[in-house]
N, C-alpha and C positions, 0 to 999 in steps of 0.2 A: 489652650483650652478655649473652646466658643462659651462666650456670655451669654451669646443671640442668636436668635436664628432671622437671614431674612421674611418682612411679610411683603411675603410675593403670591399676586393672585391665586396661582396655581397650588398653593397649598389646602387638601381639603377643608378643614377649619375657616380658612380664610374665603376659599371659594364658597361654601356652605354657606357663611354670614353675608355674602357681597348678593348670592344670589336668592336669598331668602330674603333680603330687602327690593327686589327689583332691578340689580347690575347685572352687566352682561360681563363675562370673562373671554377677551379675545385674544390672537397672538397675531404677532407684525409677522407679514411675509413677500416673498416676492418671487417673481420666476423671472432666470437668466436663463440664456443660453450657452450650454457646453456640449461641444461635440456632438454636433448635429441633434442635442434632443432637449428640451424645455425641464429645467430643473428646479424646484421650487426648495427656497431659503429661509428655515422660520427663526423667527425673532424673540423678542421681549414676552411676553403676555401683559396683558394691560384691561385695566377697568373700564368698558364702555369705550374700548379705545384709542385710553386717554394716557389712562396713569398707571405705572408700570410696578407698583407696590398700592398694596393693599389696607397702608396702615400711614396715616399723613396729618401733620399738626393744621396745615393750610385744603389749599382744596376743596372750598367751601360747597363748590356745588355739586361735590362727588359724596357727600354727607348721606344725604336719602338714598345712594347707593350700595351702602352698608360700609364705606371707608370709615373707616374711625382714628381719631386718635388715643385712643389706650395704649397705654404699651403694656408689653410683656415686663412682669416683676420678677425676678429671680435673687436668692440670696448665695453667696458665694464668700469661704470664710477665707482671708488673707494670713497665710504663713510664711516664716522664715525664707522661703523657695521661692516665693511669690517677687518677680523680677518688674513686671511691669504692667500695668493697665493699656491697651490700644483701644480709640475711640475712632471710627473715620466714617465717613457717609458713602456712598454708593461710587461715588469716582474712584475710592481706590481699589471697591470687590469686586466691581470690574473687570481689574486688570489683576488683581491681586486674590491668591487662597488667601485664608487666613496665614495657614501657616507661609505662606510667601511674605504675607507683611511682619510676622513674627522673627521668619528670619532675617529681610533686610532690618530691624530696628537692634535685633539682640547682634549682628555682625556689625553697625555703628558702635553700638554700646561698646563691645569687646576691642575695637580698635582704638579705645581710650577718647572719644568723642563723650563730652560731657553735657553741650548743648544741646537741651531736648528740642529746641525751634527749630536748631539747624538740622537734625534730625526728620523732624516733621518739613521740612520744608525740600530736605532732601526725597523722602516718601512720595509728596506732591509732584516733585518734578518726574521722577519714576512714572509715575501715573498720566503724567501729563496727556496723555495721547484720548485718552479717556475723554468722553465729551458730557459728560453726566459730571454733577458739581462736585467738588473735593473740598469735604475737612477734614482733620486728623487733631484729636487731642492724644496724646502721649504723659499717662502716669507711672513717674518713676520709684518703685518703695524700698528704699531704703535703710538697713539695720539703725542707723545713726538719730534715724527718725524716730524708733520708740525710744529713746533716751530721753529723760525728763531735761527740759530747756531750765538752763540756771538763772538764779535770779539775778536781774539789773544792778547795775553797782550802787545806786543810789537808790533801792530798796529798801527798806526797813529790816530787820532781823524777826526772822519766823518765832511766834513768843508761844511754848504750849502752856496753856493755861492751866494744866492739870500737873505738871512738873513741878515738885519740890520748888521753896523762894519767888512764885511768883506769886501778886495779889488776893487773887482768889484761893491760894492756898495758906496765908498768912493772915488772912482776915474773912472767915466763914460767914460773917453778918456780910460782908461783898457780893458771895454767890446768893445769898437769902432775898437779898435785896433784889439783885438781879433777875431772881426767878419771880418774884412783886412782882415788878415793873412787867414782867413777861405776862403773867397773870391777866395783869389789869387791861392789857392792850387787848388782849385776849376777849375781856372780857365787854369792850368797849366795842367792838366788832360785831359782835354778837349781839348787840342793844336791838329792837326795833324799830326800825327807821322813822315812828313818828317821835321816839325819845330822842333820836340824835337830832332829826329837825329840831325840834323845843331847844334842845341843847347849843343847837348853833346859834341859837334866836337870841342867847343871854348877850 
């Protein structure tokens, strides 16, 4: 399942805001020759010529050309099915569909490969060819992980205060008092500031 969509000039949204700021939307091209006739090769699309997405944390001076860094927010709920998060940068969608990196990482997983660096490092090397930079973060969710983590051995013992035989049930002036004390901070909070000045001053 895609989380993202590229921002790639060419999308109306994106070409819309680049060129309501003053950007030009170009594409890289060339002409070779095949079989006796001049054939032209198009490329990228790119900002002013430059930059070949439309949406960049850096970039400072493609800013007034309507680049921005916003990003797209999307919420996405995690269930039981839910195998793995894939993060990677432009070097590996490149070379790679999504579903291509979905399946080289879930055919690692299934061969009993537990290490997710070697994993991602295997991903990078795949891609290697790719001349555009490569990261790859890879999150794994695993059932084991919603299990509440037990406590330390050298812990204290969890004391419920509202349980039969504990103090506050065996001495009612304990809770009365405690709710005081709560009161009063309370109430000490709430002073206005030239009382607590004065007050500090004794």
């Amino acid at each position: 399942m895609n989380l993202s969509i590229d921002h790639k000039p060419y999308l109306p949204g994106e070409r819309r805001r680049i060129q309501d700021a003053g950007g030009r939307i170009t594409r890289d091209s060339r002409r070779i020759w095949c079989a006796g006739q001049t054939i032209v090769q198009y490329g990228s699309y790119r900002v002013d010529g430059l930059l070949a997405m439309s949406r960049a944390i850096g970039d400072f001076k493609l800013k007034s050309k309507g680049v921005t860094c916003n990003p797209d927010v999307s919420t996405e709920v995690i269930t039981d099915d839910t195998e793995f998060l894939l993060i990677a940068s432009d070097g590996i969608w490149d070379i790679l569909s999504s579903q291509g990196a979905v399946d080289f990482v879930r055919q690692k997983l299934a061969s009993g490969m537990t290490d997710l660096g070697t994993i991602c490092e295997g991903l990078l090397s795949h891609c290697f060819r790719s001349r555009d930079n490569s990261t790859v973060i890879l999150v794994q969710f695993k059932p084991a992980a919603r299990i509440p983590l037990a406590l330390p051995a050298d812990a204290g013992a969890v004391v419920d205060l509202n349980a039969p035989g504990t103090s506050s049930s065996r001495d009612p002036d304990a809770g009365a008092e405690a709710k005081a004390d709560t009161k009063s901070e309370i109430k000490e909070d709430e002073l206005p500031l030239s009382t607590i000045r004065s007050s500090s001053q004794l």
